[in-house]
PyMOL Python script that loads the backbone (N, CA, C, O; Angstrom):
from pymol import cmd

cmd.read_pdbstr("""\
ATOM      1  N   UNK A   1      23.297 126.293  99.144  1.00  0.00           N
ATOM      2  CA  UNK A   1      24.279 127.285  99.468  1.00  0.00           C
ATOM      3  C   UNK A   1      25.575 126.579  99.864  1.00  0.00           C
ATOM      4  O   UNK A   1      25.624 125.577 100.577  1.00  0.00           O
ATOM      5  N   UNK A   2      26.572 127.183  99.346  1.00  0.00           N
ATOM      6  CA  UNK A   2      28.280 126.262  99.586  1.00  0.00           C
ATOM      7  C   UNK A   2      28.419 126.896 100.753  1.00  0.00           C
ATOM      8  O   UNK A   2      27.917 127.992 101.000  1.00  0.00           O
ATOM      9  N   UNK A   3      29.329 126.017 101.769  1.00  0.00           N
ATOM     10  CA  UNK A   3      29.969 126.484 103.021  1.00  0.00           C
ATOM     11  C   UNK A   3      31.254 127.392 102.646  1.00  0.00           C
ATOM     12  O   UNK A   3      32.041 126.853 101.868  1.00  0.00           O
ATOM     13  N   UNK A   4      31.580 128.703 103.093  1.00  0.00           N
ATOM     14  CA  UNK A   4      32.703 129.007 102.985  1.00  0.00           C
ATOM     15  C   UNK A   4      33.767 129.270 104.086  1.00  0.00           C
ATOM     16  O   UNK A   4      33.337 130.367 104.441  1.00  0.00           O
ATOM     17  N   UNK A   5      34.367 129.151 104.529  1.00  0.00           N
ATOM     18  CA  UNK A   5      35.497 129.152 105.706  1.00  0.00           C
ATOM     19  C   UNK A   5      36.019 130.370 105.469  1.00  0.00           C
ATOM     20  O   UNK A   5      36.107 130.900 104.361  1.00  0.00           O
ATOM     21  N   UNK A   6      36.480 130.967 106.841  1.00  0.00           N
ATOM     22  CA  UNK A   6      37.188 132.549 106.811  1.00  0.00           C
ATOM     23  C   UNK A   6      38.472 132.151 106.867  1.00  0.00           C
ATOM     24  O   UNK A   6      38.776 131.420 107.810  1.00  0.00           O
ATOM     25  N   UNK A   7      39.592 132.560 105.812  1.00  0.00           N
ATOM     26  CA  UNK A   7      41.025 132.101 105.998  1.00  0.00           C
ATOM     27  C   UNK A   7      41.615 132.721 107.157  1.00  0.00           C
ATOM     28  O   UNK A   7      41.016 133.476 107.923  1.00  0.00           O
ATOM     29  N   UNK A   8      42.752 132.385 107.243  1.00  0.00           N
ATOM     30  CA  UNK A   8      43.545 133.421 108.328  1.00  0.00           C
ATOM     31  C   UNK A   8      43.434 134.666 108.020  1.00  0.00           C
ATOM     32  O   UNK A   8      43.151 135.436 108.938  1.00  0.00           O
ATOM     33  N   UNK A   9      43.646 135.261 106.515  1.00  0.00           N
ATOM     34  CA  UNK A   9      44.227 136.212 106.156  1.00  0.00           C
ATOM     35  C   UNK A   9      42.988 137.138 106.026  1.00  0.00           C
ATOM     36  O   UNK A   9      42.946 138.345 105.784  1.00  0.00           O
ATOM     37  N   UNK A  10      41.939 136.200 106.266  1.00  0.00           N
ATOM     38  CA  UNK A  10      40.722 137.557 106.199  1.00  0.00           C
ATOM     39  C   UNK A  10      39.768 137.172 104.716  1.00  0.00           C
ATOM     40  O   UNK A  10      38.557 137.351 104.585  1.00  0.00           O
ATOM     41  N   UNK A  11      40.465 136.757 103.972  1.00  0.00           N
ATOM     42  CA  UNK A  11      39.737 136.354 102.594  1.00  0.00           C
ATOM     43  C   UNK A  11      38.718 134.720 102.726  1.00  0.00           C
ATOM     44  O   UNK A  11      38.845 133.815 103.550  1.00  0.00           O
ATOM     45  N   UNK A  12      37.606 134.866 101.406  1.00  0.00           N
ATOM     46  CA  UNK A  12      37.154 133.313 101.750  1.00  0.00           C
ATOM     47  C   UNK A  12      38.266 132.014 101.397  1.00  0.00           C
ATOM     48  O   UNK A  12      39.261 132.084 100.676  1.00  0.00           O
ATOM     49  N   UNK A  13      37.830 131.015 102.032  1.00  0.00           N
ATOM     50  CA  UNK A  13      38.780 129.740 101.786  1.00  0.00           C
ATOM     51  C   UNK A  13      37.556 129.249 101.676  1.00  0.00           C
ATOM     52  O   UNK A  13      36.525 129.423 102.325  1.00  0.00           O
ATOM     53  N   UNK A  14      38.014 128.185 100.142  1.00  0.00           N
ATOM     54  CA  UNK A  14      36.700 127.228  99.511  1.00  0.00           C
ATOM     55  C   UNK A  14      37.211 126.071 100.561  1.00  0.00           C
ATOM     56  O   UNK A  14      38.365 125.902 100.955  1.00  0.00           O
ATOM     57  N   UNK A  15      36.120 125.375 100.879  1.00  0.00           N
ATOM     58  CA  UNK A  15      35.870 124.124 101.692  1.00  0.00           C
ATOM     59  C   UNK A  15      36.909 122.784 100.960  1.00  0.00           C
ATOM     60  O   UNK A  15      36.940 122.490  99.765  1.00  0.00           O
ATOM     61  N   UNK A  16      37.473 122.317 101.761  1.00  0.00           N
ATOM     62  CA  UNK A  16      38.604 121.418 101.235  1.00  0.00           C
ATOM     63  C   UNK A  16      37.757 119.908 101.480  1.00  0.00           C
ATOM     64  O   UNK A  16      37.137 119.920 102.543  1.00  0.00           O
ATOM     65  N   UNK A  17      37.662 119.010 100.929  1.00  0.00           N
ATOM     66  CA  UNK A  17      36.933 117.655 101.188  1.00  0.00           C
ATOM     67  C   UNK A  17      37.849 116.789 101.634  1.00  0.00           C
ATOM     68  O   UNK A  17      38.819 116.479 100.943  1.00  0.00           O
ATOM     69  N   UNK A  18      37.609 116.246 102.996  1.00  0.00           N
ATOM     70  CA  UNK A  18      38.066 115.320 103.403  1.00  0.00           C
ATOM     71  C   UNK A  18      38.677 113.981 102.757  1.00  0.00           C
ATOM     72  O   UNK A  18      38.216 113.252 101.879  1.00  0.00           O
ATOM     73  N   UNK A  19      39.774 113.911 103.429  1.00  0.00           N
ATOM     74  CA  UNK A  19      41.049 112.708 102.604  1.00  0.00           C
ATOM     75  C   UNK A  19      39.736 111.708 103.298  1.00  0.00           C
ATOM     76  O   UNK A  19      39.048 111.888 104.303  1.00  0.00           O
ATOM     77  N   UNK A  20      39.754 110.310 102.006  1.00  0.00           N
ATOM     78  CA  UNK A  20      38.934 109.280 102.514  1.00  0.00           C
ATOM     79  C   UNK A  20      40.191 108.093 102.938  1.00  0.00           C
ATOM     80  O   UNK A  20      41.139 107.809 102.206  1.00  0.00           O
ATOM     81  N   UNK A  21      39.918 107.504 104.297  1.00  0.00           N
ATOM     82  CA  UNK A  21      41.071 106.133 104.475  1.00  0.00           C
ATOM     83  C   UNK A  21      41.174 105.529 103.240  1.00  0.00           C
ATOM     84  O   UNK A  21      40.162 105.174 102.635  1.00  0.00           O
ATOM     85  N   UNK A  22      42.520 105.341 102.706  1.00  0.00           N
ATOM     86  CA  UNK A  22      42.761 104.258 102.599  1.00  0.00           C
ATOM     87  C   UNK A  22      42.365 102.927 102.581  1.00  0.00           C
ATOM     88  O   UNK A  22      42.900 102.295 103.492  1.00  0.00           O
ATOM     89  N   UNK A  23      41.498 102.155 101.758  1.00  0.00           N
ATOM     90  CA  UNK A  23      40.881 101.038 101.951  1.00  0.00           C
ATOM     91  C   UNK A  23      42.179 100.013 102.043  1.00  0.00           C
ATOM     92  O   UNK A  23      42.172  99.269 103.024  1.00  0.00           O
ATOM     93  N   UNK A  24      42.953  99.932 101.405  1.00  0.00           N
ATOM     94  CA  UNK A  24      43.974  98.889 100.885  1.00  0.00           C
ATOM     95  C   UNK A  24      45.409  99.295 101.738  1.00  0.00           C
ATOM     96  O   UNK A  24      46.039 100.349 101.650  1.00  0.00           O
ATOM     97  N   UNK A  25      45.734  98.005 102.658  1.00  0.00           N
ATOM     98  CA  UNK A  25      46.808  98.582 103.330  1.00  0.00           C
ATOM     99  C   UNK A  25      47.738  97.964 102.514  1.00  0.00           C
ATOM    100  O   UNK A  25      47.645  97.027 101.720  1.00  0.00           O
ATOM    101  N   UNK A  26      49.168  99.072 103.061  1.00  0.00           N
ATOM    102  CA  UNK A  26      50.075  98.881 101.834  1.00  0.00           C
ATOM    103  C   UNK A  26      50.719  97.327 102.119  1.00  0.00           C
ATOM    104  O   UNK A  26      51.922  97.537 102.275  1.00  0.00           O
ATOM    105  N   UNK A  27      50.588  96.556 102.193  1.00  0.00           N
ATOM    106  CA  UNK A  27      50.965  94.937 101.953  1.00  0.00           C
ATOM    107  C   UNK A  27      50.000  94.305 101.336  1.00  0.00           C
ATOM    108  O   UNK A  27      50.171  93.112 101.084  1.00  0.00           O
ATOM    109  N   UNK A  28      48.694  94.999 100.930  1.00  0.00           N
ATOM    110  CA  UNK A  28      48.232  94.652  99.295  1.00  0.00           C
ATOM    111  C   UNK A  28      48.008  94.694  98.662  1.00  0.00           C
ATOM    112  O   UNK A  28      47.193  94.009  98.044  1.00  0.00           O
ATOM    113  N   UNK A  29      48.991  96.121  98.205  1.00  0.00           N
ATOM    114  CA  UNK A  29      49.813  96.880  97.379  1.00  0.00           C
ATOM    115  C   UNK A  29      51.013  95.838  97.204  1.00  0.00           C
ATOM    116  O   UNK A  29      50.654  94.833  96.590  1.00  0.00           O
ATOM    117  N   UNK A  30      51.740  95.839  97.419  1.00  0.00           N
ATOM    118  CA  UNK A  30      52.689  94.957  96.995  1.00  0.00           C
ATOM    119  C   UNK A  30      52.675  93.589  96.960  1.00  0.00           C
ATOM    120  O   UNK A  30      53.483  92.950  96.286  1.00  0.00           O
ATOM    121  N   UNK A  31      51.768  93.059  97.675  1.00  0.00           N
ATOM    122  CA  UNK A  31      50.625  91.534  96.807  1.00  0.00           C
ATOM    123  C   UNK A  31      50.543  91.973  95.189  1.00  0.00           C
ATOM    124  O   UNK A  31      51.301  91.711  94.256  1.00  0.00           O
ATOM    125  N   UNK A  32      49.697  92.503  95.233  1.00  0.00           N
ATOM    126  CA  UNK A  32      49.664  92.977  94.119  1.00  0.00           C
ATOM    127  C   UNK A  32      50.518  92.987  92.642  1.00  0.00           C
ATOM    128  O   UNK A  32      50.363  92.331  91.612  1.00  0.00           O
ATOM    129  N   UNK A  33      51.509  94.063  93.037  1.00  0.00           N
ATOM    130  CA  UNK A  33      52.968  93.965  92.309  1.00  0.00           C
ATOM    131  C   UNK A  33      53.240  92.865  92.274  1.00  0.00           C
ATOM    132  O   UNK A  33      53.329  92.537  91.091  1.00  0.00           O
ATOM    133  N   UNK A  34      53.509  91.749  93.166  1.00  0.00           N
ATOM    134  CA  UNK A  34      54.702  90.967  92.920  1.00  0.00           C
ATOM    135  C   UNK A  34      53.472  89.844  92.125  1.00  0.00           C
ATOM    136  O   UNK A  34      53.989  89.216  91.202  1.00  0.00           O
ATOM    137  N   UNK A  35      52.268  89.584  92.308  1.00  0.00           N
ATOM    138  CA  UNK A  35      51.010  88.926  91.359  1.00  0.00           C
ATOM    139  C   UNK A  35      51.223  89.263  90.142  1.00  0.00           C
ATOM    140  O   UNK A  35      51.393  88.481  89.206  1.00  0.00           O
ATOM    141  N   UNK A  36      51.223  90.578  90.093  1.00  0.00           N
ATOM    142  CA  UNK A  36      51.130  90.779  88.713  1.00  0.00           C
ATOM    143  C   UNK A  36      52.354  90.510  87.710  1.00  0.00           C
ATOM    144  O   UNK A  36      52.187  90.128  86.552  1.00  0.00           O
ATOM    145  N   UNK A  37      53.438  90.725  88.218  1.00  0.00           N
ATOM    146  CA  UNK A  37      55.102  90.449  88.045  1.00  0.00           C
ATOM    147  C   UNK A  37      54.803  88.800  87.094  1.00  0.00           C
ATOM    148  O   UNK A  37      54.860  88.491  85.903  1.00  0.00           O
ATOM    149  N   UNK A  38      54.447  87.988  88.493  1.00  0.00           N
ATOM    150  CA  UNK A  38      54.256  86.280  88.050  1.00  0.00           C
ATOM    151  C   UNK A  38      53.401  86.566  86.735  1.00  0.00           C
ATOM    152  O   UNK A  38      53.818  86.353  85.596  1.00  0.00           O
ATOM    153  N   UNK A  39      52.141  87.081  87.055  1.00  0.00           N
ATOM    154  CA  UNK A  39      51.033  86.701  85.795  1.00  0.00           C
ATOM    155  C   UNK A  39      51.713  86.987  84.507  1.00  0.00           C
ATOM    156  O   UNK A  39      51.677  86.185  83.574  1.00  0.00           O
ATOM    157  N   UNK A  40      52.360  88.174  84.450  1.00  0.00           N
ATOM    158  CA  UNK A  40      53.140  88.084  83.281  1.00  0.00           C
ATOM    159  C   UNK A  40      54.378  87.551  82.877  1.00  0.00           C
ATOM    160  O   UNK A  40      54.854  87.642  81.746  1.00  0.00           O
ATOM    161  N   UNK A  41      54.958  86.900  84.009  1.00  0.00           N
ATOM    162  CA  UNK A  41      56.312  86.421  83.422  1.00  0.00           C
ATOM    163  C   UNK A  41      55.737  84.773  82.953  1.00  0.00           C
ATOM    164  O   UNK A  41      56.402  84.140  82.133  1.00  0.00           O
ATOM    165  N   UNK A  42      54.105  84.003  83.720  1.00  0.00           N
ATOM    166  CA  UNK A  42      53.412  83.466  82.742  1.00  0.00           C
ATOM    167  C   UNK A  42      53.271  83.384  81.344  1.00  0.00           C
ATOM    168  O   UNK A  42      53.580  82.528  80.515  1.00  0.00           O
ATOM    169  N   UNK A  43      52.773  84.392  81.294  1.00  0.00           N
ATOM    170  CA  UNK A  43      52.250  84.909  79.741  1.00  0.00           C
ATOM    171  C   UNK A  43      53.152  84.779  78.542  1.00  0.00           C
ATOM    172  O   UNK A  43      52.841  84.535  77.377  1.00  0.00           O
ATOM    173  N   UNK A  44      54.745  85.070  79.260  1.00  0.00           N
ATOM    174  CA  UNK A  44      55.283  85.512  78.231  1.00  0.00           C
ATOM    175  C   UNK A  44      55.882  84.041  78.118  1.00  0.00           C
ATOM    176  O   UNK A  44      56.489  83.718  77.097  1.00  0.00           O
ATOM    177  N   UNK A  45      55.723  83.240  79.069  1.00  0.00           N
ATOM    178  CA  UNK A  45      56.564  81.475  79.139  1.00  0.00           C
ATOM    179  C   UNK A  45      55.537  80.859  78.112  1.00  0.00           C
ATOM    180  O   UNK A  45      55.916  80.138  77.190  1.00  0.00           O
ATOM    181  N   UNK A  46      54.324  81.158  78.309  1.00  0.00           N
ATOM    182  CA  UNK A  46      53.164  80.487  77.437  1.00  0.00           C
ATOM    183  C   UNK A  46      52.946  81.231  76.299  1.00  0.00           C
ATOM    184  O   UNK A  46      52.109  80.695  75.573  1.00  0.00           O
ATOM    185  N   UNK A  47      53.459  82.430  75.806  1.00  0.00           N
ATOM    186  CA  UNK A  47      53.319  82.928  74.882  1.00  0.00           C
ATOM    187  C   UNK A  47      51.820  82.938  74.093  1.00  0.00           C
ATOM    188  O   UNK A  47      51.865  82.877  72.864  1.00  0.00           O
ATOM    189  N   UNK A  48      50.717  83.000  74.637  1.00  0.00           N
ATOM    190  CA  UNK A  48      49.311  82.781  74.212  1.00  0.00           C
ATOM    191  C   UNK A  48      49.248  83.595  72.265  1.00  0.00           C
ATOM    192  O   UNK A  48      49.472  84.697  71.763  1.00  0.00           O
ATOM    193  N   UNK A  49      49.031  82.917  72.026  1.00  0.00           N
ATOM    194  CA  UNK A  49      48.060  84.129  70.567  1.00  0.00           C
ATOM    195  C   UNK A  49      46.802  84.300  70.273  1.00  0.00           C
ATOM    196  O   UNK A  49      45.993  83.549  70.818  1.00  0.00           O
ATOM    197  N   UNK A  50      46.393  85.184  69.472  1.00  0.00           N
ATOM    198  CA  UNK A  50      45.178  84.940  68.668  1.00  0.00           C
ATOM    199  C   UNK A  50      44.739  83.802  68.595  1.00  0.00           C
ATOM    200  O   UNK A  50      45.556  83.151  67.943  1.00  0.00           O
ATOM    201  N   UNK A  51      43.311  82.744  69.109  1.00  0.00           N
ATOM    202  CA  UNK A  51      42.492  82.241  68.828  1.00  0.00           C
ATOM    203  C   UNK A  51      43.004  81.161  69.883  1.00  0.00           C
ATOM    204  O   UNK A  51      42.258  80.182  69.860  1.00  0.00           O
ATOM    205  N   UNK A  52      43.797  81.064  70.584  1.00  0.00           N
ATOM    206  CA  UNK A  52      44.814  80.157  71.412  1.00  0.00           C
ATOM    207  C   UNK A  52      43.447  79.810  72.765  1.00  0.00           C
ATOM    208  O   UNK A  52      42.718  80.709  73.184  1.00  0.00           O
ATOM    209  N   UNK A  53      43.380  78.639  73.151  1.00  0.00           N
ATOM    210  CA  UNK A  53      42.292  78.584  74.376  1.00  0.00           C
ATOM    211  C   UNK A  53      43.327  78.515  75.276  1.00  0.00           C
ATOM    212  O   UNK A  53      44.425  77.973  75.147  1.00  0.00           O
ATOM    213  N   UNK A  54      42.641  79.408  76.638  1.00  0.00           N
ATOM    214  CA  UNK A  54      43.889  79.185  77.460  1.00  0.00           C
ATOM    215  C   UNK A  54      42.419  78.685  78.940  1.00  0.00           C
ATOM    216  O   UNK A  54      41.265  79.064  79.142  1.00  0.00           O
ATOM    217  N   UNK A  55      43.346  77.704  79.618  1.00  0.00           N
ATOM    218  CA  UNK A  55      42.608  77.127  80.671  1.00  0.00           C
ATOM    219  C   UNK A  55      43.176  77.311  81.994  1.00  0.00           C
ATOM    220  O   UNK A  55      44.200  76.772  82.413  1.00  0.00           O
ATOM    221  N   UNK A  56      42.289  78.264  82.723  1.00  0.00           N
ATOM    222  CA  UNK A  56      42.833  78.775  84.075  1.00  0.00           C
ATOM    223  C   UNK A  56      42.211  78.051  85.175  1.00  0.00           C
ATOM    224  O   UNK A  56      41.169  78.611  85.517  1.00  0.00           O
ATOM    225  N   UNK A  57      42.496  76.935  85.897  1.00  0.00           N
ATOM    226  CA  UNK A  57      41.748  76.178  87.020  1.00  0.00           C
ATOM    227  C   UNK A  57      42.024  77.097  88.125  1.00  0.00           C
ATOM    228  O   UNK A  57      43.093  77.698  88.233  1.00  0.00           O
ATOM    229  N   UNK A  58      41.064  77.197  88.928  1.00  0.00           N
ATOM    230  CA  UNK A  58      41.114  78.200  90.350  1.00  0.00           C
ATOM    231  C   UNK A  58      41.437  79.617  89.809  1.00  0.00           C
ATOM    232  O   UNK A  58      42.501  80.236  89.811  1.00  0.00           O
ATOM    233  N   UNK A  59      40.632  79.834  89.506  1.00  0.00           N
ATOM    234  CA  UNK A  59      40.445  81.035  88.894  1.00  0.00           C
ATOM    235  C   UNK A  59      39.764  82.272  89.733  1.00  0.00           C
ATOM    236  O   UNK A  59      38.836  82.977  89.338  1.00  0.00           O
ATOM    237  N   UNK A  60      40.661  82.390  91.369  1.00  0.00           N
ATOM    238  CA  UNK A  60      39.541  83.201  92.676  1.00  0.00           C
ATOM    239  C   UNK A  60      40.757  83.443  93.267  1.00  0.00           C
ATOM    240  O   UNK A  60      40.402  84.037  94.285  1.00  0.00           O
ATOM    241  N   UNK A  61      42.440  83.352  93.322  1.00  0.00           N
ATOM    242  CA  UNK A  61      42.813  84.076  93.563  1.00  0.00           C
ATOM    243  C   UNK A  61      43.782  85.271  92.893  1.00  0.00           C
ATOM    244  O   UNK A  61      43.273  85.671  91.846  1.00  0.00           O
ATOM    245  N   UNK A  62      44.729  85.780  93.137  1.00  0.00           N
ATOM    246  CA  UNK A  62      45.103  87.030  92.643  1.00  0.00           C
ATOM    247  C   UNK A  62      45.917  86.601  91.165  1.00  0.00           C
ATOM    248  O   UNK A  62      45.652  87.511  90.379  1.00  0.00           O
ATOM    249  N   UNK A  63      46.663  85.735  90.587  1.00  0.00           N
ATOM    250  CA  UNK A  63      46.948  84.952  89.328  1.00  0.00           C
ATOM    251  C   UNK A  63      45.973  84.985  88.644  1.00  0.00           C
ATOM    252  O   UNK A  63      45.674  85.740  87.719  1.00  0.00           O
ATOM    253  N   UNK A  64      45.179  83.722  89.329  1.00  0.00           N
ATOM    254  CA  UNK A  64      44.116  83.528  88.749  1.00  0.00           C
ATOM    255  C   UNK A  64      42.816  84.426  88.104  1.00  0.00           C
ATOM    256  O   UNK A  64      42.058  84.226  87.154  1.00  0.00           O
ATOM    257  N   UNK A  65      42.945  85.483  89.075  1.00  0.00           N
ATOM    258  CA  UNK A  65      42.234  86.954  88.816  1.00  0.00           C
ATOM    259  C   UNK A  65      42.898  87.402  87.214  1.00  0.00           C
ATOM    260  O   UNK A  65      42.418  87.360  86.081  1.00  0.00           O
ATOM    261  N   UNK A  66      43.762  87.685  87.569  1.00  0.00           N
ATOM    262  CA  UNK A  66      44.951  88.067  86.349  1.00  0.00           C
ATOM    263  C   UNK A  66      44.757  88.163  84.611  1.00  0.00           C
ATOM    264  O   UNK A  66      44.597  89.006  83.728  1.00  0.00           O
ATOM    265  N   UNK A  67      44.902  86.548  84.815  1.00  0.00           N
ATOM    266  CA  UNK A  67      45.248  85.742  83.988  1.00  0.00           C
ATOM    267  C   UNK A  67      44.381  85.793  82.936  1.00  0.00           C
ATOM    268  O   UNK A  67      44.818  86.037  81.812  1.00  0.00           O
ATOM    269  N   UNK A  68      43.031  85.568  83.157  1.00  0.00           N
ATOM    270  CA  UNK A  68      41.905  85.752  82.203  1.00  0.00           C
ATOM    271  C   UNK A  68      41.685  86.969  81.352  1.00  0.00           C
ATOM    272  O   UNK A  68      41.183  87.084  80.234  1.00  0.00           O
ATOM    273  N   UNK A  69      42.186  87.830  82.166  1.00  0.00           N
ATOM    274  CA  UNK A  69      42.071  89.770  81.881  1.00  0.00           C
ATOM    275  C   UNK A  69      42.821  89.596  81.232  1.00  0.00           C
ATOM    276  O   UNK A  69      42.325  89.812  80.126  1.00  0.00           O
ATOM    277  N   UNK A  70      44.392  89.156  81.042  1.00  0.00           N
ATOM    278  CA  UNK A  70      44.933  89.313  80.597  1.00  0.00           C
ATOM    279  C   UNK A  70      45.372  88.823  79.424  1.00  0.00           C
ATOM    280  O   UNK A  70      46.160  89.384  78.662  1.00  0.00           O
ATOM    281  N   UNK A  71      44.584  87.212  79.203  1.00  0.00           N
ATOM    282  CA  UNK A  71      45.075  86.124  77.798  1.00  0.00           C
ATOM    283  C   UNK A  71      44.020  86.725  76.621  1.00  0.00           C
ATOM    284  O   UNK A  71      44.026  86.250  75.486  1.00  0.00           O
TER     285      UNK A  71
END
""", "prot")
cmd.dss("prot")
cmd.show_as("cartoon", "prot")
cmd.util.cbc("prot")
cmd.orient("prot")
């Protein structure tokens, strides 16, 4: 059986689901951005192609995350 809530106005109000926190505070959110900014202004300096091996050492932080997804 669904919960229904009595509105103000007298009519039913369907049950609204709780906002979940935020896992990610916004400074890494914009880690992020400015990572991803580099990884590609990479890409486009190295210009990778088709069949091209590309070799990413330290490949655990946010570049390095990147980079592989992306060549």
């Amino acid at each position: 059986m669904r919960a229904i809530r009595q509105h103000a106005s007298g009519g039913p109000e369907e049950p609204r689901p709780e906002k979940a926190p935020d896992p990610h505070p916004p400074g890494a959110a914009v880690a992020t951005v400015g990572t991803g900014r580099t990884t590609l202004a990479i890409l486009e300096l190295a210009s990778p192609v088709s069949g091209d091996v590309v070799l990413v050492t330290a490949a655990a932080g946010g570049i390095g995350t990147l980079l592989p997804q992306a060549a």
